[in-house]
CHARMM-style PDB file with segment names, atoms N, HN, CA, C and O in Angstrom:
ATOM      1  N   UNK     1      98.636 153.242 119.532  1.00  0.00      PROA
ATOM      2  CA  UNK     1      99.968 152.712 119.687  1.00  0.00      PROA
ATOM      3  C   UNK     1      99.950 151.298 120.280  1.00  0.00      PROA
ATOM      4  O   UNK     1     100.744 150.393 120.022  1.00  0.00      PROA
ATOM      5  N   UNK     2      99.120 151.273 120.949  1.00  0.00      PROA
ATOM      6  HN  UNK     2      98.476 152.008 121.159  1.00  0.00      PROA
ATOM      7  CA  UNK     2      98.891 149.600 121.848  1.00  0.00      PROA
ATOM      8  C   UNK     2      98.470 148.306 120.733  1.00  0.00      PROA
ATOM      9  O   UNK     2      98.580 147.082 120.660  1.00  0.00      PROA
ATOM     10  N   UNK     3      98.039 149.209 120.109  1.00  0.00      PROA
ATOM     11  HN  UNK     3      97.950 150.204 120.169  1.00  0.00      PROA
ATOM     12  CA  UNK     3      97.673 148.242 118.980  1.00  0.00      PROA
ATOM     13  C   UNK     3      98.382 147.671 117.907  1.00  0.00      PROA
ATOM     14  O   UNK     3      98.066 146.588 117.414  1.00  0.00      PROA
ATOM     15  N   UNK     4      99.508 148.488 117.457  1.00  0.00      PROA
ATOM     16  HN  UNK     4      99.765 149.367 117.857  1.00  0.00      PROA
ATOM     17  CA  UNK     4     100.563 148.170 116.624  1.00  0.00      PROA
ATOM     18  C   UNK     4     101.760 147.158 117.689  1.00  0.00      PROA
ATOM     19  O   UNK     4     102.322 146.201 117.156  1.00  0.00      PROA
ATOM     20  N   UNK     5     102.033 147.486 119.130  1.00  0.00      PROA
ATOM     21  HN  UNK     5     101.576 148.264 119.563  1.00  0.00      PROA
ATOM     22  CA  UNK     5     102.338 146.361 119.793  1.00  0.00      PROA
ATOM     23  C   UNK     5     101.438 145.155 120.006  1.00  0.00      PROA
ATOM     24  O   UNK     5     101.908 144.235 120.676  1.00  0.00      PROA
ATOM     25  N   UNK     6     100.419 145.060 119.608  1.00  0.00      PROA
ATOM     26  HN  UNK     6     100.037 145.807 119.064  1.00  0.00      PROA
ATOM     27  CA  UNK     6      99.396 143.992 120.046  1.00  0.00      PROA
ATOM     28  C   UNK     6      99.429 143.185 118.413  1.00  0.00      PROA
ATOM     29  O   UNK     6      99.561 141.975 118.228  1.00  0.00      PROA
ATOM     30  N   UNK     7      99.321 143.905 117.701  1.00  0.00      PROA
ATOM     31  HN  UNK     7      99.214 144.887 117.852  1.00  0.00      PROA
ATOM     32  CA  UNK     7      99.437 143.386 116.040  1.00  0.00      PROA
ATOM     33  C   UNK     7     101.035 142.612 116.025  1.00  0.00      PROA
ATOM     34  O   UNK     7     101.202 141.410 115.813  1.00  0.00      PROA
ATOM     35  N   UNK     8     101.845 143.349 116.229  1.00  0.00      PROA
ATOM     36  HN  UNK     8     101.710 144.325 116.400  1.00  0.00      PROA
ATOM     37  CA  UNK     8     103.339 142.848 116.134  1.00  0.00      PROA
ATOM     38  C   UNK     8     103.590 141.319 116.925  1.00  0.00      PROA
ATOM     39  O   UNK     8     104.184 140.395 116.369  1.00  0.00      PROA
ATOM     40  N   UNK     9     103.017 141.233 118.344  1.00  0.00      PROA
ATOM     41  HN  UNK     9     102.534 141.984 118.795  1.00  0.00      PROA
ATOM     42  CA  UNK     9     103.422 140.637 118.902  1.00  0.00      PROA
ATOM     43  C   UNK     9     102.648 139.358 118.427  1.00  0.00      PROA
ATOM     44  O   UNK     9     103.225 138.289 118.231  1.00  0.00      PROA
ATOM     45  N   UNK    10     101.513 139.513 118.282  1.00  0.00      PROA
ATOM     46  HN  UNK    10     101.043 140.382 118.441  1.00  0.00      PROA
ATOM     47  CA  UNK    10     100.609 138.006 116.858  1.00  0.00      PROA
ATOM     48  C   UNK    10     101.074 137.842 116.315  1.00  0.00      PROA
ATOM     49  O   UNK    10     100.807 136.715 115.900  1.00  0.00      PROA
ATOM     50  N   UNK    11     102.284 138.494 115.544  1.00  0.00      PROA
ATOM     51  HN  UNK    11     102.501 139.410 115.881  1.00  0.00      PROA
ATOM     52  CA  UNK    11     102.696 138.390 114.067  1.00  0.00      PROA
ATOM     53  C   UNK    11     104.323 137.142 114.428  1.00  0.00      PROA
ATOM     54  O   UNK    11     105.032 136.369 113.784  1.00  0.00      PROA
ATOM     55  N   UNK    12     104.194 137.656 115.856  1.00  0.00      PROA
ATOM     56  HN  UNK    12     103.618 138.284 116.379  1.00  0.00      PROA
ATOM     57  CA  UNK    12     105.722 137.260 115.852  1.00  0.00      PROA
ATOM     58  C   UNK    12     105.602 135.661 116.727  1.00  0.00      PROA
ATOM     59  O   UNK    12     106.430 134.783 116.970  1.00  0.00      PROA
ATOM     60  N   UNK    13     104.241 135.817 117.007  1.00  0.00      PROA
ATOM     61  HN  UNK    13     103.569 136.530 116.809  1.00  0.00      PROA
ATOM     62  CA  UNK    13     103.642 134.056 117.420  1.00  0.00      PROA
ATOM     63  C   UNK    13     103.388 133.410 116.229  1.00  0.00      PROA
ATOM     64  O   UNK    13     103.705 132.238 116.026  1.00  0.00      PROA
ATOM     65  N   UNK    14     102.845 134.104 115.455  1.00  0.00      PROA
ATOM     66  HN  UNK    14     102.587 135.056 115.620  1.00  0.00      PROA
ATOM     67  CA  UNK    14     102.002 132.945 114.515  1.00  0.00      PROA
ATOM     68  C   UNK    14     103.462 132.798 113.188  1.00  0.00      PROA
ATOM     69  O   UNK    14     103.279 131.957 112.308  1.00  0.00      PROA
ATOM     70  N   UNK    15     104.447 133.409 113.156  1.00  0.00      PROA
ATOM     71  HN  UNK    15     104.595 134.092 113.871  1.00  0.00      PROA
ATOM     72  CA  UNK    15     106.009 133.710 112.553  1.00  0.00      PROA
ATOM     73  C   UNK    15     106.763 132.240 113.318  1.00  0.00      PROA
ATOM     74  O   UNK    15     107.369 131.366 112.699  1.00  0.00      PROA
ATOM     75  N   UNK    16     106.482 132.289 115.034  1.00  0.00      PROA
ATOM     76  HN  UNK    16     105.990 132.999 115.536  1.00  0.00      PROA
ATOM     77  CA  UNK    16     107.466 131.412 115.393  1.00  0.00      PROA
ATOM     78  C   UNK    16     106.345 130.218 115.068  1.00  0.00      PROA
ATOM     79  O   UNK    16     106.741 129.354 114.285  1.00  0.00      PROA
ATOM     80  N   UNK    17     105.413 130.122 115.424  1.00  0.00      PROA
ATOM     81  HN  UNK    17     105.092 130.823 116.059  1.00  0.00      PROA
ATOM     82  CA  UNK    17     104.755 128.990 115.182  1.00  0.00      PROA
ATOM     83  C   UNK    17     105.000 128.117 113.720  1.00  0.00      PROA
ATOM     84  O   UNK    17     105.163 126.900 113.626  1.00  0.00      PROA
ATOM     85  N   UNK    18     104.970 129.318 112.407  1.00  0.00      PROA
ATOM     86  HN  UNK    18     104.838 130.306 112.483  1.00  0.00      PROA
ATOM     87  CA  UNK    18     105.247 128.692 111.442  1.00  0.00      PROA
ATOM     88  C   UNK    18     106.926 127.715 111.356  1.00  0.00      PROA
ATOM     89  O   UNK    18     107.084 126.527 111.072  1.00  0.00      PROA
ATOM     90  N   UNK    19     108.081 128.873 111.759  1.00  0.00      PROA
ATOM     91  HN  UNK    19     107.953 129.837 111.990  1.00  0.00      PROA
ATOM     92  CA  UNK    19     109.156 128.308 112.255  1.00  0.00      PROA
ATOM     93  C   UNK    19     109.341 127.121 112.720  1.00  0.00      PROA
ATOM     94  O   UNK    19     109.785 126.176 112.066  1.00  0.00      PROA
ATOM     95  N   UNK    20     108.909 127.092 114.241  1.00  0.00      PROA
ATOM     96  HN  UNK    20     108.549 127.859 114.772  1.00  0.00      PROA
ATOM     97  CA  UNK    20     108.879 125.566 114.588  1.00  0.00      PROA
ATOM     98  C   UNK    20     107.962 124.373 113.773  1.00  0.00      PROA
ATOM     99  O   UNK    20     108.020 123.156 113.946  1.00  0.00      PROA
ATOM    100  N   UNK    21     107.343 124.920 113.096  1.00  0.00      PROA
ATOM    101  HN  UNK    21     107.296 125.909 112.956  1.00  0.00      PROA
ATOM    102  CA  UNK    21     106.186 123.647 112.247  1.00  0.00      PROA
ATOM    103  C   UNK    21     107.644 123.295 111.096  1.00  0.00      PROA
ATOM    104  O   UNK    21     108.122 122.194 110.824  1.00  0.00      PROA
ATOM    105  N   UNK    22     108.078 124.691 110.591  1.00  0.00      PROA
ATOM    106  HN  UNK    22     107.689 125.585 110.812  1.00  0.00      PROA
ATOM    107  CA  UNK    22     109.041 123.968 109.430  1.00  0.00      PROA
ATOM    108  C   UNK    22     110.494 123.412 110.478  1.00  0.00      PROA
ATOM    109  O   UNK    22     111.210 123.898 109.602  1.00  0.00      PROA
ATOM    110  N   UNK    23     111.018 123.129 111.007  1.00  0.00      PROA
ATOM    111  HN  UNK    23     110.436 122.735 111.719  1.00  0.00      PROA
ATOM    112  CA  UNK    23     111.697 122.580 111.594  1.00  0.00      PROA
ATOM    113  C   UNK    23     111.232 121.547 112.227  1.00  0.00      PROA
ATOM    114  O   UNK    23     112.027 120.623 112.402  1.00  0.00      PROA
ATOM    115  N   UNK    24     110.578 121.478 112.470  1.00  0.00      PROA
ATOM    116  HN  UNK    24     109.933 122.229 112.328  1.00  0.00      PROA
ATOM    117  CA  UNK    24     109.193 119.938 112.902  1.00  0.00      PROA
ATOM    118  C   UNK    24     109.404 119.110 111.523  1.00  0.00      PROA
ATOM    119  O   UNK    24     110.064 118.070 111.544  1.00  0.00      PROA
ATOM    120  N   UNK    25     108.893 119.542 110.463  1.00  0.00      PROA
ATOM    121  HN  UNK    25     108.357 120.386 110.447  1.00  0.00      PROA
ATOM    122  CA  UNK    25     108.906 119.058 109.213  1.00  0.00      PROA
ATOM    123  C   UNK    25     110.699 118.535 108.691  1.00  0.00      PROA
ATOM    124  O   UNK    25     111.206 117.583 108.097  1.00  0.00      PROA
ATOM    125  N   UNK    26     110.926 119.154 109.007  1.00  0.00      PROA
ATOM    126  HN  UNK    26     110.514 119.927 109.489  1.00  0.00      PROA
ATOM    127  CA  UNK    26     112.401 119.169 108.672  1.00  0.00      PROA
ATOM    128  C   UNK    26     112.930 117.648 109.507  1.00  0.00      PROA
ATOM    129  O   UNK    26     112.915 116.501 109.059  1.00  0.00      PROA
ATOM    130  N   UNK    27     113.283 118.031 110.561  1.00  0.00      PROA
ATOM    131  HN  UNK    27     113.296 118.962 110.926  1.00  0.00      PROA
ATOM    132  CA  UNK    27     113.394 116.726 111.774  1.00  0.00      PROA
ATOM    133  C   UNK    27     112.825 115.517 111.177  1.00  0.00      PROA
ATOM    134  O   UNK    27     113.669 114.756 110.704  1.00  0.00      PROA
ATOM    135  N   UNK    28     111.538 115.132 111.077  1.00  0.00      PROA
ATOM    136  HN  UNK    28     110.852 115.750 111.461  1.00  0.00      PROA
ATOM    137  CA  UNK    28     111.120 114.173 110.761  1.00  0.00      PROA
ATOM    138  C   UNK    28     110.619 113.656 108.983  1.00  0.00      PROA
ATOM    139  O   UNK    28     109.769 112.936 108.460  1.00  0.00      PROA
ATOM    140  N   UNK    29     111.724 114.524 108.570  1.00  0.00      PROA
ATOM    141  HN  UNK    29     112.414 115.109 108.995  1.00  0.00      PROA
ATOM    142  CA  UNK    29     112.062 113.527 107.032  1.00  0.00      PROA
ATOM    143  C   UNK    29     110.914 114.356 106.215  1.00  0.00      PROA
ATOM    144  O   UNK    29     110.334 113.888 105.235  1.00  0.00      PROA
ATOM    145  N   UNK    30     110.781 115.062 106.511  1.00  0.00      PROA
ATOM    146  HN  UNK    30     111.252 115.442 107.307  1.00  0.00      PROA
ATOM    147  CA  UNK    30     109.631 115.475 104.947  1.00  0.00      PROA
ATOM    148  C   UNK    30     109.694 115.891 103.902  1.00  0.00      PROA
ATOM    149  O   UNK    30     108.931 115.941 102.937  1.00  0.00      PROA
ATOM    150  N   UNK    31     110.950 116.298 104.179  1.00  0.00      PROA
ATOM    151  HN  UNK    31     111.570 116.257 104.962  1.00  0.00      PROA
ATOM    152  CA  UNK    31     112.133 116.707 102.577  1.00  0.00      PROA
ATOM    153  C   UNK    31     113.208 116.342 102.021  1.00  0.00      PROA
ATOM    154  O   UNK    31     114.090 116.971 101.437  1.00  0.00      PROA
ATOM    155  N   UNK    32     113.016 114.966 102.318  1.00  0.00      PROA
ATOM    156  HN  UNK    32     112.299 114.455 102.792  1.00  0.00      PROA
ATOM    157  CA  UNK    32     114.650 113.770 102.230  1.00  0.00      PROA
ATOM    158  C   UNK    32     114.465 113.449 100.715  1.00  0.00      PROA
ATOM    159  O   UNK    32     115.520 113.108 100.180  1.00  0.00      PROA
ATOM    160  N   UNK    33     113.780 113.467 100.200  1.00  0.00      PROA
ATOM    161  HN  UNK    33     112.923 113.745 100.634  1.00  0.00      PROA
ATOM    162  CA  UNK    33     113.552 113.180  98.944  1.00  0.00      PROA
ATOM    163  C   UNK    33     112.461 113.531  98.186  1.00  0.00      PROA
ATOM    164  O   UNK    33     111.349 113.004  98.168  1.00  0.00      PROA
ATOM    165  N   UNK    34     113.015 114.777  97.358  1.00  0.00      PROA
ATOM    166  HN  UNK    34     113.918 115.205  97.372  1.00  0.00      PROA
ATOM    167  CA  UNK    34     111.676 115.205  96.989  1.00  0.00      PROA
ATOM    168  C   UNK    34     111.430 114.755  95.184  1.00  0.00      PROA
ATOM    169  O   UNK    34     110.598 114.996  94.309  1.00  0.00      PROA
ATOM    170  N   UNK    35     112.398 114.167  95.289  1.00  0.00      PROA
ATOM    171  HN  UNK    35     113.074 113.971  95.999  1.00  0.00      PROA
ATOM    172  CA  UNK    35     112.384 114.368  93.136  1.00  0.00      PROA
ATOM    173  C   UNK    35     112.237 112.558  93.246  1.00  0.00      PROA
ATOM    174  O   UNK    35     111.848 112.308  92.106  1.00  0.00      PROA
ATOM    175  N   UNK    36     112.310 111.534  93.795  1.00  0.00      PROA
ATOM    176  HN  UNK    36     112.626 111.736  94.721  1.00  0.00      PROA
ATOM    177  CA  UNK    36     111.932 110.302  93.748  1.00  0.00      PROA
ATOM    178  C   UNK    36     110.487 110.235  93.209  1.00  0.00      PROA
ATOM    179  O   UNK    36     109.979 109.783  92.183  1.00  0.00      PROA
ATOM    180  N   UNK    37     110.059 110.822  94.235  1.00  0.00      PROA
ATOM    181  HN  UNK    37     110.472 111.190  95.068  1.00  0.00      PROA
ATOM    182  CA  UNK    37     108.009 110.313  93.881  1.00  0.00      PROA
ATOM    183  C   UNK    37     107.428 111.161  92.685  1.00  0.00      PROA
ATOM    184  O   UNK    37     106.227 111.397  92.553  1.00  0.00      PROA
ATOM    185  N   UNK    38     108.443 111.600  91.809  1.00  0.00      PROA
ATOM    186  HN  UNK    38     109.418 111.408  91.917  1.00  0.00      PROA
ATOM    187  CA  UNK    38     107.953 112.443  90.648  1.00  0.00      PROA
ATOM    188  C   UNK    38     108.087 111.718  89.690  1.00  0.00      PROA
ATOM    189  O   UNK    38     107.279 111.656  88.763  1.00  0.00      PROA
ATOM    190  N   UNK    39     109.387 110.905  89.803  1.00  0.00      PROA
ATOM    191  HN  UNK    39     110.043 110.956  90.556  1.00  0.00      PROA
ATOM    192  CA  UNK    39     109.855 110.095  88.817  1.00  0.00      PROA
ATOM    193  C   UNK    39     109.518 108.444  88.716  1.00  0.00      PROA
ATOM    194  O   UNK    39     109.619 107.761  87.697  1.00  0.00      PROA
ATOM    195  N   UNK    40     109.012 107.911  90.292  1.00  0.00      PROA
ATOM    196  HN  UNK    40     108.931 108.466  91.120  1.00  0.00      PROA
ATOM    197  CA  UNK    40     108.709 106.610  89.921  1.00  0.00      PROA
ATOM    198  C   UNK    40     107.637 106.639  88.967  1.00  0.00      PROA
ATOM    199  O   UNK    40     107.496 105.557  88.398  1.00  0.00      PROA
ATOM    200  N   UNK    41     106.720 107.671  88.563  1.00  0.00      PROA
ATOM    201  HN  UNK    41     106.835 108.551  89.026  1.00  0.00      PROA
ATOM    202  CA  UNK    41     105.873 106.979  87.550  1.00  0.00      PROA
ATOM    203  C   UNK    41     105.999 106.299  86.387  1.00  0.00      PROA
ATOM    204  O   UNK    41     105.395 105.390  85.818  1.00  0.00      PROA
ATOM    205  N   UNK    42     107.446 107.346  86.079  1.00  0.00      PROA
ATOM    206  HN  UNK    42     107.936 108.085  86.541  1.00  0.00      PROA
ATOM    207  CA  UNK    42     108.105 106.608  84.558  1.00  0.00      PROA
ATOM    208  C   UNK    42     108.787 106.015  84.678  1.00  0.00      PROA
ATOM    209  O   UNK    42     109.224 105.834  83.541  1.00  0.00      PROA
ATOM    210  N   UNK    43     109.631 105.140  85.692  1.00  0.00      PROA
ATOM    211  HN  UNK    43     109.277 105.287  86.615  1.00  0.00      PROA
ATOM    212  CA  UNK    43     110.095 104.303  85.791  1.00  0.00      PROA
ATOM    213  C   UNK    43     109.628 102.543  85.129  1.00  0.00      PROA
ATOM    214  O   UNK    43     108.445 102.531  84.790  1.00  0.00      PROA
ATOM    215  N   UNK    44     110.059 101.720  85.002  1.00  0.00      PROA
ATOM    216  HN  UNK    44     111.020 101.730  85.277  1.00  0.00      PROA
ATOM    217  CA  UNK    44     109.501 100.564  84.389  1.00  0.00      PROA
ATOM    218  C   UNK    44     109.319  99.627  85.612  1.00  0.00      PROA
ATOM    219  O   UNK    44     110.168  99.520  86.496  1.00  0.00      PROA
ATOM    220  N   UNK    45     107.840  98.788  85.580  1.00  0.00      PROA
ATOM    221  HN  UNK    45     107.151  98.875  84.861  1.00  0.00      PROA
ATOM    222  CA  UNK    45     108.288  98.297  86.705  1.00  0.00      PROA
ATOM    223  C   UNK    45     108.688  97.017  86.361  1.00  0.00      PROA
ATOM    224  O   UNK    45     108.638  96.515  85.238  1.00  0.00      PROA
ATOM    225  N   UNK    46     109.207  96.367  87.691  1.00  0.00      PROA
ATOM    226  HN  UNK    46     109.248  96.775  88.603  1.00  0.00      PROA
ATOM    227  CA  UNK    46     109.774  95.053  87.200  1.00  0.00      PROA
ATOM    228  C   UNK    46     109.324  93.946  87.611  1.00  0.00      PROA
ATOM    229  O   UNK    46     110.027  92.982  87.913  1.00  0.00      PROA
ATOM    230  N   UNK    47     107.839  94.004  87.665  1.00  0.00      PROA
ATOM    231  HN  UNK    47     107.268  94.787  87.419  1.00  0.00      PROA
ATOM    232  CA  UNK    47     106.944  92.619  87.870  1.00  0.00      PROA
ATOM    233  C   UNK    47     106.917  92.643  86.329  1.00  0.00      PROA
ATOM    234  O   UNK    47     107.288  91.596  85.799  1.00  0.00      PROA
ATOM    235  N   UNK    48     106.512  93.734  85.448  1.00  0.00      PROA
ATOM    236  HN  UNK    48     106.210  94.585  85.879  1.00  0.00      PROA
ATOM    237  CA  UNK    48     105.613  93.577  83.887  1.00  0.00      PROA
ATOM    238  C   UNK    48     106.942  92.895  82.988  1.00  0.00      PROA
ATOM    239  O   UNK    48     106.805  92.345  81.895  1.00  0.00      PROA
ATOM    240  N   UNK    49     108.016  93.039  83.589  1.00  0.00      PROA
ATOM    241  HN  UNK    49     108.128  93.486  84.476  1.00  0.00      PROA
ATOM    242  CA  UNK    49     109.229  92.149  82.604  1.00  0.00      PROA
ATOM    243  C   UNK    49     109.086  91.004  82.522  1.00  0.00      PROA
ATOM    244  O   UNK    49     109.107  90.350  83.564  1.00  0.00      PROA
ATOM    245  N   UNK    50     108.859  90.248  81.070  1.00  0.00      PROA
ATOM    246  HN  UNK    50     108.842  90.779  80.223  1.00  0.00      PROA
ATOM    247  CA  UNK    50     108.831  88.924  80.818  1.00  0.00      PROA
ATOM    248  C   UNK    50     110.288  88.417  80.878  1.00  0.00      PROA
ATOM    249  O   UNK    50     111.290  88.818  80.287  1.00  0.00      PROA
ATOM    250  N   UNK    51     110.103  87.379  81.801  1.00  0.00      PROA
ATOM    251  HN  UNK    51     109.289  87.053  82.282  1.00  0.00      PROA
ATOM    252  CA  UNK    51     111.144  86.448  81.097  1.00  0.00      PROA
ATOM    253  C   UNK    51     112.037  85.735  80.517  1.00  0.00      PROA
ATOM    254  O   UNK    51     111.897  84.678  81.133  1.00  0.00      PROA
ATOM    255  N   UNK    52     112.888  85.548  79.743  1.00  0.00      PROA
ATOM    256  HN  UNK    52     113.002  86.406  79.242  1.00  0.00      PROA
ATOM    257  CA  UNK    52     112.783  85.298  78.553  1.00  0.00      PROA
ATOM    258  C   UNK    52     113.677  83.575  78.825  1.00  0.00      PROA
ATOM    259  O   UNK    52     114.752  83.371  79.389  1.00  0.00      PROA
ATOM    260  N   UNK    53     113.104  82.976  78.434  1.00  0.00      PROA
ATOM    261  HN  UNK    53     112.231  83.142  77.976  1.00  0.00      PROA
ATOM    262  CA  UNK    53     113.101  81.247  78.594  1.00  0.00      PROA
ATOM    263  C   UNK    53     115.014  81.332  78.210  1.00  0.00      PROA
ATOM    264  O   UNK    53     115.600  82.202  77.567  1.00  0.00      PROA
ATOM    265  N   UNK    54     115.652  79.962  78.952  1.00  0.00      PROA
ATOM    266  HN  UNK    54     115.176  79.255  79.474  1.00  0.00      PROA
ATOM    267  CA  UNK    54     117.199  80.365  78.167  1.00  0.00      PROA
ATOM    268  C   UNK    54     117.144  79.297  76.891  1.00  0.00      PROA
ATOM    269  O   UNK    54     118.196  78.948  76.355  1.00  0.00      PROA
ATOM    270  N   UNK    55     115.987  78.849  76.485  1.00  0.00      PROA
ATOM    271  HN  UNK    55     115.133  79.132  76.921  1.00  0.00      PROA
ATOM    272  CA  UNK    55     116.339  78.041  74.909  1.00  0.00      PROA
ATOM    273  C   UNK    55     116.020  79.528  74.109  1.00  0.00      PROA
ATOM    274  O   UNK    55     116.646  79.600  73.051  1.00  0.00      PROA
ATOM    275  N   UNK    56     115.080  80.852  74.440  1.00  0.00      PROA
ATOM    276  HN  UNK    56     114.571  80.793  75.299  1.00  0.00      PROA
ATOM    277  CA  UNK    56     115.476  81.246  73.190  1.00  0.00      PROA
ATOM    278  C   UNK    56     116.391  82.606  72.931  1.00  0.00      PROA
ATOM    279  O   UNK    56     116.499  83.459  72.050  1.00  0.00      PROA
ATOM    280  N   UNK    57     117.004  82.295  74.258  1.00  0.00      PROA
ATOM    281  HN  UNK    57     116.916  81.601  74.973  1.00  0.00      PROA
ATOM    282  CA  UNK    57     118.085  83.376  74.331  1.00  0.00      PROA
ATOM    283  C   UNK    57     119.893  82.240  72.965  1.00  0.00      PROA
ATOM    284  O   UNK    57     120.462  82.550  71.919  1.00  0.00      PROA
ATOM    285  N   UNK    58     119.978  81.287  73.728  1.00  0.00      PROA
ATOM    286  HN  UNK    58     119.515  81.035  74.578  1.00  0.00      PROA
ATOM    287  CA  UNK    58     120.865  80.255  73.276  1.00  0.00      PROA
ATOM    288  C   UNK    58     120.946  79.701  71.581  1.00  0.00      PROA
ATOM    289  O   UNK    58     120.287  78.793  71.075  1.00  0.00      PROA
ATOM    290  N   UNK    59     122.008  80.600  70.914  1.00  0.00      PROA
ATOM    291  HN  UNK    59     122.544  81.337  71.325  1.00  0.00      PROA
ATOM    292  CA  UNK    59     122.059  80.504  69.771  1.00  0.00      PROA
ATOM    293  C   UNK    59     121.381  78.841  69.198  1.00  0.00      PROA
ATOM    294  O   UNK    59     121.055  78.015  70.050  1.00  0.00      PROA
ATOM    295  N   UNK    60     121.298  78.655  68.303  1.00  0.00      PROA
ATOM    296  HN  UNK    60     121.564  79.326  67.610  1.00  0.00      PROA
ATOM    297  CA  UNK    60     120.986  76.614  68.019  1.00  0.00      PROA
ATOM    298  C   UNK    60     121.611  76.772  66.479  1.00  0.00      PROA
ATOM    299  O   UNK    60     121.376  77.395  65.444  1.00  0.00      PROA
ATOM    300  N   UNK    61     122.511  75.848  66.980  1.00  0.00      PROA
ATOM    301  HN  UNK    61     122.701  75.342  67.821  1.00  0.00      PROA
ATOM    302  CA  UNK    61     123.504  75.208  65.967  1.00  0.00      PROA
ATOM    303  C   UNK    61     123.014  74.247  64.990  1.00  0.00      PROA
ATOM    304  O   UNK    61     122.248  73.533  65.637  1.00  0.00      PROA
ATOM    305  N   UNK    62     123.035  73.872  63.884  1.00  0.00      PROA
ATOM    306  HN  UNK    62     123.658  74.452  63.359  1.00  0.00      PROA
ATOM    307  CA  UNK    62     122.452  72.669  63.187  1.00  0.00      PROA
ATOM    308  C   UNK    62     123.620  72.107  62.815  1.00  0.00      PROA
ATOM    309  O   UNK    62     124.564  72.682  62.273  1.00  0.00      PROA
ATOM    310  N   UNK    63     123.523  70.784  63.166  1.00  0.00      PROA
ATOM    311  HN  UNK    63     122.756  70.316  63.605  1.00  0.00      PROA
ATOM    312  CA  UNK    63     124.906  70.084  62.544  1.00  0.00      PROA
ATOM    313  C   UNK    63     124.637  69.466  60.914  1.00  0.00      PROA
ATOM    314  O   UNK    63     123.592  68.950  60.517  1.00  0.00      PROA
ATOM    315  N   UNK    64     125.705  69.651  60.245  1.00  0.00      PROA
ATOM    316  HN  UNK    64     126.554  70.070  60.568  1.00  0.00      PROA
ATOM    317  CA  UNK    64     125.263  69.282  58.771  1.00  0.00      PROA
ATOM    318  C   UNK    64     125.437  67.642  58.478  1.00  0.00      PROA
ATOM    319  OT1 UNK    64     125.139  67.176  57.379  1.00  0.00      PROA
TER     320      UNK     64
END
């Protein structure tokens, strides 16, 4: 019988221990955003965007 109180009462340390670790985690941001860092991969980045000069954006007219 001492032993099923001795088992229980480990169970209910290493229970709160997990508890306070996820509330530890919690507090200091570890689940503020979880779907961002999945998706920047496919994102485009925006150093690799060229450019584009404004002469060849700017229609050019020819006068007759």
């Amino acid at each position: 019988m001492s032993v099923i109180i001795l088992l229980i009462a480990i169970s209910l340390a290493i229970a709160l221990f997990f508890l306070a670790s996820f509330i530890w985690a919690v507090r200091t941001g570890q689940f503020d955003d979880t779907c961002t860092p999945s998706l920047r991969m496919l994102a485009d980045d925006e150093r690799s965007i060229r450019a584009v000069p404004d002469s060849e954006t700017k229609p050019t007219s020819k006068s007759p």
